[in-house]
C-alpha positions as CSV (number, residue, x, y, z in Angstrom):
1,X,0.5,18.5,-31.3
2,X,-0.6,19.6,-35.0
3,X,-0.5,15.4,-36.0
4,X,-2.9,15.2,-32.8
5,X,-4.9,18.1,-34.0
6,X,-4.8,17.2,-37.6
7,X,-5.9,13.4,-36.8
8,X,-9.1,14.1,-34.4
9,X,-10.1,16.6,-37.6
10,X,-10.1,13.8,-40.3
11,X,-11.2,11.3,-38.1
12,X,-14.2,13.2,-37.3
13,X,-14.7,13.8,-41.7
14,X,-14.8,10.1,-42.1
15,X,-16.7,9.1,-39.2
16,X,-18.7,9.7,-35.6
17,X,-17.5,9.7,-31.8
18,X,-17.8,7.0,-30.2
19,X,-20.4,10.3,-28.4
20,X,-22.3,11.0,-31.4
21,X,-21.2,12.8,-34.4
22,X,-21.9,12.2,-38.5
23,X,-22.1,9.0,-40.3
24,X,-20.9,9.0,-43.8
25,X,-22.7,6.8,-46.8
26,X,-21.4,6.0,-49.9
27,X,-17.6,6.4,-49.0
28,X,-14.8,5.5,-51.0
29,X,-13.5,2.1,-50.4
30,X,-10.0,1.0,-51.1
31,X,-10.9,-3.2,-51.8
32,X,-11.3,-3.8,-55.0
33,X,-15.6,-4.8,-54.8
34,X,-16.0,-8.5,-55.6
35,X,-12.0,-9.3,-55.1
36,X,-11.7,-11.1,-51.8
37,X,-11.4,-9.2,-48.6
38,X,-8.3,-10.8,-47.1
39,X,-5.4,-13.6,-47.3
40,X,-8.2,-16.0,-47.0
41,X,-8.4,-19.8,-48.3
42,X,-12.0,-22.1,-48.2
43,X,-11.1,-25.8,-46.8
44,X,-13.7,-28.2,-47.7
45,X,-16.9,-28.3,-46.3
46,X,-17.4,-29.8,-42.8
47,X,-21.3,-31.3,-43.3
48,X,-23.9,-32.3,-40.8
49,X,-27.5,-32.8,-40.7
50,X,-28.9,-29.0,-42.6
51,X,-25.6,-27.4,-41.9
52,X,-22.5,-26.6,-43.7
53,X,-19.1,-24.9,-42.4
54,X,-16.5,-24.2,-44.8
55,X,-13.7,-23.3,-42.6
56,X,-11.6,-20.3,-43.3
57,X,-7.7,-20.1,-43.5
58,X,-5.2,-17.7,-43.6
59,X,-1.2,-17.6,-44.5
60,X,-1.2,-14.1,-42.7
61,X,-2.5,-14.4,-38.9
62,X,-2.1,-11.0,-36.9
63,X,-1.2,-10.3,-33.2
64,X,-4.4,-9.5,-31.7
65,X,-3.0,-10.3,-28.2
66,X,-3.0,-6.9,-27.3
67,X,-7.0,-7.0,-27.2
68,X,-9.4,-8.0,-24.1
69,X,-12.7,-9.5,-24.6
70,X,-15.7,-8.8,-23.2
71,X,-16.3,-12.5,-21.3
72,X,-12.3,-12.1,-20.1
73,X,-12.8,-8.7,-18.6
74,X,-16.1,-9.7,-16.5
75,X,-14.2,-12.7,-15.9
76,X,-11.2,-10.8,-14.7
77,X,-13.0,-7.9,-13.0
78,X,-11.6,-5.9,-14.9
79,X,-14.4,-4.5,-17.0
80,X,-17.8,-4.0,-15.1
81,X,-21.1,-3.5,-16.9
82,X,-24.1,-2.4,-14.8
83,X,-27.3,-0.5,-15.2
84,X,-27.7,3.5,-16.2
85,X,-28.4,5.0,-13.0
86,X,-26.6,2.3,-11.1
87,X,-24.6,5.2,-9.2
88,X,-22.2,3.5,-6.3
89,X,-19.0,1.3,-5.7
90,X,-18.5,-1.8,-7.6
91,X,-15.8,-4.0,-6.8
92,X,-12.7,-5.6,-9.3
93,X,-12.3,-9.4,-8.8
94,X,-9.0,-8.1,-6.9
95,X,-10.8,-5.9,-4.4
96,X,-10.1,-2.8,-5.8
97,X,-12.9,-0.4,-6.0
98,X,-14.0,1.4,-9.0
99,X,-16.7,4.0,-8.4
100,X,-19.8,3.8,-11.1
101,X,-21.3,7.1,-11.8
102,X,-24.9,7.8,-12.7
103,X,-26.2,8.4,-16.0
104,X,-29.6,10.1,-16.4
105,X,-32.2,9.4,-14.4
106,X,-32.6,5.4,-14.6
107,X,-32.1,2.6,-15.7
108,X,-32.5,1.7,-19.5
109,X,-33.8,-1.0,-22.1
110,X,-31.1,0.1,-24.9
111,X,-28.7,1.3,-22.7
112,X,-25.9,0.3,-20.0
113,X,-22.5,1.2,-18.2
114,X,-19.6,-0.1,-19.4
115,X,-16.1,0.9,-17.5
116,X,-12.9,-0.7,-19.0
117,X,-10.7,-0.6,-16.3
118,X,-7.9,-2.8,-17.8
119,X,-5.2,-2.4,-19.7
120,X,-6.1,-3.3,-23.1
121,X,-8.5,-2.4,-25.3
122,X,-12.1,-4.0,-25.0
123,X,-13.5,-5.7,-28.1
124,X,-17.0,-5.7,-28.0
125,X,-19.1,-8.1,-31.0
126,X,-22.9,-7.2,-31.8
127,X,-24.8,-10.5,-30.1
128,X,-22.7,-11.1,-27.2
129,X,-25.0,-11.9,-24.1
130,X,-24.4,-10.4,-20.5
131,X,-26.7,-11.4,-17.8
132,X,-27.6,-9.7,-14.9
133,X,-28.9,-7.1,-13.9
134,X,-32.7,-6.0,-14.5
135,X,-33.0,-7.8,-18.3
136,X,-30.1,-10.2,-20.2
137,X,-29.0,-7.8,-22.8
138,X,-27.0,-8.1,-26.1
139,X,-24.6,-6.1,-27.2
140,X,-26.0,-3.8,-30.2
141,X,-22.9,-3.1,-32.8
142,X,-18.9,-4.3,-33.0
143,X,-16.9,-1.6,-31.1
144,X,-13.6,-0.9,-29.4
145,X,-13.6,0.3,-25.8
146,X,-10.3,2.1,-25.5
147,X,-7.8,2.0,-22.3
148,X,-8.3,4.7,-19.9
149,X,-11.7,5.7,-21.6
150,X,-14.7,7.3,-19.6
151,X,-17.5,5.0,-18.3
152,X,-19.6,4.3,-21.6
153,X,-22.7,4.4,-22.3
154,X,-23.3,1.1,-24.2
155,X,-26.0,0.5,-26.4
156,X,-27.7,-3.1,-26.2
157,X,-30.8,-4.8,-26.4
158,X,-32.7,-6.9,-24.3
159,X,-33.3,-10.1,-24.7
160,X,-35.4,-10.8,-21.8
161,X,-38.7,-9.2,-21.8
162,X,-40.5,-10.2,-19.5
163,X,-38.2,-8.7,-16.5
164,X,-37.0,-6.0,-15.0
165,X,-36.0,-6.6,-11.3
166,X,-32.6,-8.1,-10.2
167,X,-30.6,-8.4,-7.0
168,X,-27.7,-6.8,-8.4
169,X,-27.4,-3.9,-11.1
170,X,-24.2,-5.2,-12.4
171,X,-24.0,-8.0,-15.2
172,X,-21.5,-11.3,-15.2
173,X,-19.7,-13.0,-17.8
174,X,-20.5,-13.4,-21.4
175,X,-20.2,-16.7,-22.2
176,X,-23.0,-16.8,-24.9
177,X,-23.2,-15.0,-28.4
178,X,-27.2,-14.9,-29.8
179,X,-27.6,-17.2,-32.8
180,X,-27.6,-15.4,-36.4
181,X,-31.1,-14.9,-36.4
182,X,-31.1,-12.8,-33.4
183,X,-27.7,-11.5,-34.1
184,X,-28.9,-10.3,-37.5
185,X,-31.7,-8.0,-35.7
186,X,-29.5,-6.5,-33.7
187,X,-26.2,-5.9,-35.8
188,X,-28.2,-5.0,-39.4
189,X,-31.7,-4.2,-38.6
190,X,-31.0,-2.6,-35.0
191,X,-34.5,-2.9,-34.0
192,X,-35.7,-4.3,-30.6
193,X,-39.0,-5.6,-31.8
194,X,-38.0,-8.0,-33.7
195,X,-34.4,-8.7,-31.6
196,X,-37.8,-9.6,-29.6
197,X,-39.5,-11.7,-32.2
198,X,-36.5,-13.8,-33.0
199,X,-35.4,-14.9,-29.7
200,X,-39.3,-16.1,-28.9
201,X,-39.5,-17.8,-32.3
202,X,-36.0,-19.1,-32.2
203,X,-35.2,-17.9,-36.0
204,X,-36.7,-15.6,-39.0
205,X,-35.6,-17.8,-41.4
206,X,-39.9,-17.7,-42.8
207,X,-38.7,-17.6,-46.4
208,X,-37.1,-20.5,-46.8
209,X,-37.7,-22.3,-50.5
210,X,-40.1,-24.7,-50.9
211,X,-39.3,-28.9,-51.2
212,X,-38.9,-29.7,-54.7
213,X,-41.7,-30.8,-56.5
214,X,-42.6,-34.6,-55.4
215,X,-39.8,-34.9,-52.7
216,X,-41.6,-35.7,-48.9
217,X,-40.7,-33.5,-46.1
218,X,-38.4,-34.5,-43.5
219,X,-38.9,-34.8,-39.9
220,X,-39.2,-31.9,-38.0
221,X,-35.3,-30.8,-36.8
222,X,-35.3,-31.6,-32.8
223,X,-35.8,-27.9,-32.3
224,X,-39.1,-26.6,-32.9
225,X,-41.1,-23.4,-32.2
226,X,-43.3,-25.9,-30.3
227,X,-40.1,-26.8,-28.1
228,X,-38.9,-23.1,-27.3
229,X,-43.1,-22.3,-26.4
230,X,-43.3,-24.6,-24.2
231,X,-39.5,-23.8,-22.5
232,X,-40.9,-20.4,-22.0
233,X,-43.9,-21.7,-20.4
234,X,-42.6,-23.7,-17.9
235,X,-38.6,-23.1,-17.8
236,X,-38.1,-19.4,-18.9
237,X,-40.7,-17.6,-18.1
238,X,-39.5,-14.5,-18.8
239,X,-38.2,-15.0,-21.8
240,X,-34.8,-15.2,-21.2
241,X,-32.2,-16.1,-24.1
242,X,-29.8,-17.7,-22.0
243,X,-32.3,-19.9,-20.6
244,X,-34.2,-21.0,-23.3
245,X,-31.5,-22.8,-24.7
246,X,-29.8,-24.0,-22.0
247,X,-32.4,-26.1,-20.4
248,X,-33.0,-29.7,-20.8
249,X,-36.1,-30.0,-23.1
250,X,-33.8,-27.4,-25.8
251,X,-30.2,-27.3,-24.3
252,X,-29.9,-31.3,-25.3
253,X,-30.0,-31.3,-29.0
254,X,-28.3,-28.3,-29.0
255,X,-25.6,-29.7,-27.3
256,X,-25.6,-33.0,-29.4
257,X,-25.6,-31.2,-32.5
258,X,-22.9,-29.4,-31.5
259,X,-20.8,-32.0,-30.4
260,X,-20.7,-33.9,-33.7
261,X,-20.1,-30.7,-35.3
262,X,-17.5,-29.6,-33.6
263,X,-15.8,-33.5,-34.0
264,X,-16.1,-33.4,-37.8
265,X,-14.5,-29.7,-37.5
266,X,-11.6,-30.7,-35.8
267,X,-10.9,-34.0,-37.5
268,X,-11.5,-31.5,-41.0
269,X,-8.9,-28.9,-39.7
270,X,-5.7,-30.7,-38.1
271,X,-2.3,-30.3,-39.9
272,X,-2.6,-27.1,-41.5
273,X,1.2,-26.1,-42.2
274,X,1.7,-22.4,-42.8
275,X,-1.7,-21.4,-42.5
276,X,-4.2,-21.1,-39.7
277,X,-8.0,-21.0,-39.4
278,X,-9.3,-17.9,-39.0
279,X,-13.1,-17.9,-39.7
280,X,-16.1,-19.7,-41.2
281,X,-18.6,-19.4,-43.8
282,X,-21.9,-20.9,-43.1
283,X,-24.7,-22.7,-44.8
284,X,-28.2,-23.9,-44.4
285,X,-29.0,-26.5,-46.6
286,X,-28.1,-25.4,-50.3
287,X,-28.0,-21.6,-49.2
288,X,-24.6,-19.8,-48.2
289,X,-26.1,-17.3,-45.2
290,X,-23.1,-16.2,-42.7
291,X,-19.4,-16.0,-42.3
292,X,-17.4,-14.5,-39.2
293,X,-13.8,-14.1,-39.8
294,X,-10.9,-12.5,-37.4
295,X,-7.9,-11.0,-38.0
296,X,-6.0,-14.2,-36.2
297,X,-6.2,-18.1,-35.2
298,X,-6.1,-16.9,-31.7
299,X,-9.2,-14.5,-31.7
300,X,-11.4,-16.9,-34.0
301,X,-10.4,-19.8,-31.3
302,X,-11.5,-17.7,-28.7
303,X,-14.6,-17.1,-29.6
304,X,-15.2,-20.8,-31.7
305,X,-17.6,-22.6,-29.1
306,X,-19.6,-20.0,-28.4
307,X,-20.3,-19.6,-32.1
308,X,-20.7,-22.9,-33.3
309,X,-23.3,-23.1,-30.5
310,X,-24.8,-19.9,-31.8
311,X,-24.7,-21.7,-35.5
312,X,-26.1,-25.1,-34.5
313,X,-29.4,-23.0,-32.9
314,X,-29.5,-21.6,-36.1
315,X,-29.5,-25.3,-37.7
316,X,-32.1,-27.1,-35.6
317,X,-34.7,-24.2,-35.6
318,X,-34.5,-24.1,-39.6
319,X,-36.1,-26.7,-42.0
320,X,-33.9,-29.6,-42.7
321,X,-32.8,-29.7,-45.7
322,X,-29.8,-31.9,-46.7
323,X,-28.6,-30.3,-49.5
324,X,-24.7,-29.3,-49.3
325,X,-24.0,-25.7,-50.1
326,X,-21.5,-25.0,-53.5
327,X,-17.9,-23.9,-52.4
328,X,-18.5,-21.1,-55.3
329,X,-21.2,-19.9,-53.4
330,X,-19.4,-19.8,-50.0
331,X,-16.8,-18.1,-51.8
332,X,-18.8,-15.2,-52.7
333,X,-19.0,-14.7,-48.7
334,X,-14.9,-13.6,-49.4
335,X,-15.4,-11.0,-51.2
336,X,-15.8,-7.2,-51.1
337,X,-19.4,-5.7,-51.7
338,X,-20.5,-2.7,-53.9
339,X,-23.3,-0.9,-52.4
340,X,-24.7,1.6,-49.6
341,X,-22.4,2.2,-47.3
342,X,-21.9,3.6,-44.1
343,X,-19.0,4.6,-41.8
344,X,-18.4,5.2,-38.4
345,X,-15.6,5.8,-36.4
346,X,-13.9,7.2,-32.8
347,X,-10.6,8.6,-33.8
348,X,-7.5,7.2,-32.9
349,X,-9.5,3.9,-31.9
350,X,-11.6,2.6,-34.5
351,X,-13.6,2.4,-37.8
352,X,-17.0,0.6,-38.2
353,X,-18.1,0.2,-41.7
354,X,-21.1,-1.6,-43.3
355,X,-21.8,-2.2,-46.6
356,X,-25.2,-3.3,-48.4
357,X,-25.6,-4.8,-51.8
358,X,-28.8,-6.4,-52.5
359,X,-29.5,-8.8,-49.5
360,X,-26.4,-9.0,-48.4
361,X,-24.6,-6.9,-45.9
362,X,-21.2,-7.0,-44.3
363,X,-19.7,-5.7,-41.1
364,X,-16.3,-4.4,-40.5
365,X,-14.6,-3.6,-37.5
366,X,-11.3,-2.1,-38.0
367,X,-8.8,-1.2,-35.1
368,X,-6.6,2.0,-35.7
369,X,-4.7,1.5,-32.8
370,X,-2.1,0.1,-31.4
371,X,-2.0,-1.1,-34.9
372,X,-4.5,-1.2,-38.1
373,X,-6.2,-3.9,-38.7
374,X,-9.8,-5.5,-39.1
375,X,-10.4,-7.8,-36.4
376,X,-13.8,-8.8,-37.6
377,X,-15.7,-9.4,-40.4
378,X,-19.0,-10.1,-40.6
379,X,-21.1,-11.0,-44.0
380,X,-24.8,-12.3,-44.1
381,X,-27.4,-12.9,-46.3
382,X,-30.4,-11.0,-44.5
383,X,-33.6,-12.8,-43.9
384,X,-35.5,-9.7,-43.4
């Protein structure tokens, strides 16, 4: 009992409830700041078109088995998300009835039920899309939904605006994640304006460098803000994320691109012996932007095609440059920061940490239990 008593203390020093509580800023950190992060190796670059992937390996790969995600449980049933207010009985893909209470008086933008009926923890990653019930939302920040826990209220944001009507108040699978653009607004900047802004526009990347001097610009990339305008006008009215890019006049590049990615990926990764790929860092012409990396093969394969798709959006709606990215550069996207930070936590469950340093910012998700470890590890180089 006093070990129980004595951990719920310092977890609540270093961090918040998953209910509310303090966030800490300018915390000690253990990692040494510009030493890398993990057991982590850069292969060489996998190149197409404006994009470069340098995959990520690892000698060290973790059990993450014990972990749900978020498209498995709506998959499975066994984790229902639904609208605040939504009070009634929702139904388990088994049958089994699971009772959804009421949360103030209606439904919400930023806001929805999540109930994790399973049992293993729910991991939840800033960007995943759930569609459904009165507006497709995102999910708003990395978190662990614990077994056993009480329904949650989950922040989100929507990207849908122009609905707010549905059949049903409950939301199905997640099979998308929101390209880094979007993703960026919502993990970093947290602000649904411009989550908003960047889905309609299809990125933020506005500040991109200039051609050099005397050098003709190439062709427009196949997606253009001219594309996703007229997709809304005629296809997706409402604005809706999922749509967007999965129709024809859009969805097609996409999927092209991504299909020749994801060849040159493969062909770039087989044979590893003693190692396994456990992430990515990503560029955009000559500039290093993004990395996602995961505490095992098995939970970076999981989630692989829907961020490769996520990354290839990313591609077609920046200019195209054809410059290759430096490996040096990608392996800055390794390292440990030294600047603001911030800390978050629900004791006994998990620790959220991000850290800024100039334009750059990383995410950490860290599971305390059934064992410590950081799952995922996002680093970005902000547009905005």
């Amino acid at each position: 009992m006093e070990r129980s008593i004595l951990g719920t203390l310092l977890g609540s020093l270093l961090g918040i409830s998953a209910l509310g509580g303090l966030a800490l800023t300018g915390a000690p950190r253990n990692p040494v700041p510009g030493k890398p992060e993990g057991n982590w190796r850069l292969l060489d670059p996998v190149s197409y078109e404006n994009i470069t992937i340098f995959p990520v390996v690892s000698s060290s790969n973790q059990d993450t088995s014990e972990f749900l995600t978020l498209d498995e449980g709506l998959s499975s049933g066994e984790v229902i998300v639904s609208e605040q207010g939504a009070a009634g009985l929702a139904r388990t893909r088994d049958g089994r009835p699971v009772y959804v209470p009421q949360y103030s008086g209606g439904a919400s933008v930023n806001q929805l039920v999540l109930i994790n009926r399973s049992k293993r923890p729910l991991l939840l990653l800033a960007g995943e899309l759930v569609s459904g019930g009165k507006q497709d939302r995102i999910i708003g920040k990395d978190r662990i939904v614990p077994v056993g826990s009480e329904p949650l209220p989950l922040d989100v944001f929507c990207v849908e605006h122009g609905r707010w009507t549905g059949a049903s108040s409950q939301f199905g699978a997640a099979k998308t994640i929101v390209h880094p653009s979007v993703r960026e607004q919502a993990a970093v900047a947290q602000n649904q304006s411009e989550v908003w802004d960047a889905v309609r526009s299809g990125t933020l990347a506005k500040a991109a460098p200039a051609y050099p001097a005397g050098t003709p610009a190439p062709p427009p990339p196949p997606l253009s803000s001219e594309n996703i305008e007229a997709t809304i006008a005629t296809a997706a009215p409402t604005q809706s994320y999922a749509k967007i890019y999965e129709q024809s006049r859009v969805g097609a590049s996409v999927d092209d691109f991504v299909e020749e990615l994801q060849r040159r990926f493969h062909r770039a990764t087989l044979g590893l012996k003693g190692e396994r790929v456990v992430g990515v860092v990503v560029a955009y012409g000559g500039d290093v932007a993004w990395s996602d990396i995961f505490a095992s093969g098995e939970l970076f394969q999981h989630y692989w095609s829907k961020l490769l798709r996520s990354y290839a959006v990313e591609a077609l709606a920046r200019p195209a440059y054809r410059q290759t990215a430096a490996i040096t550069d990608a392996r800055e996207f390794l390292q440990n920061l030294n600047g603001r930070e911030v800390v978050e936590s629900e004791p006994g469950v998990y620790r959220w940490r991000e850290i800024t340093e100039g334009r750059l910012s990383s995410i950490e998700l860290e599971s305390i239990e059934p064992k410590p470890m950081m799952l995922h590890r996002l680093l970005l180089h902000r547009t905005s």
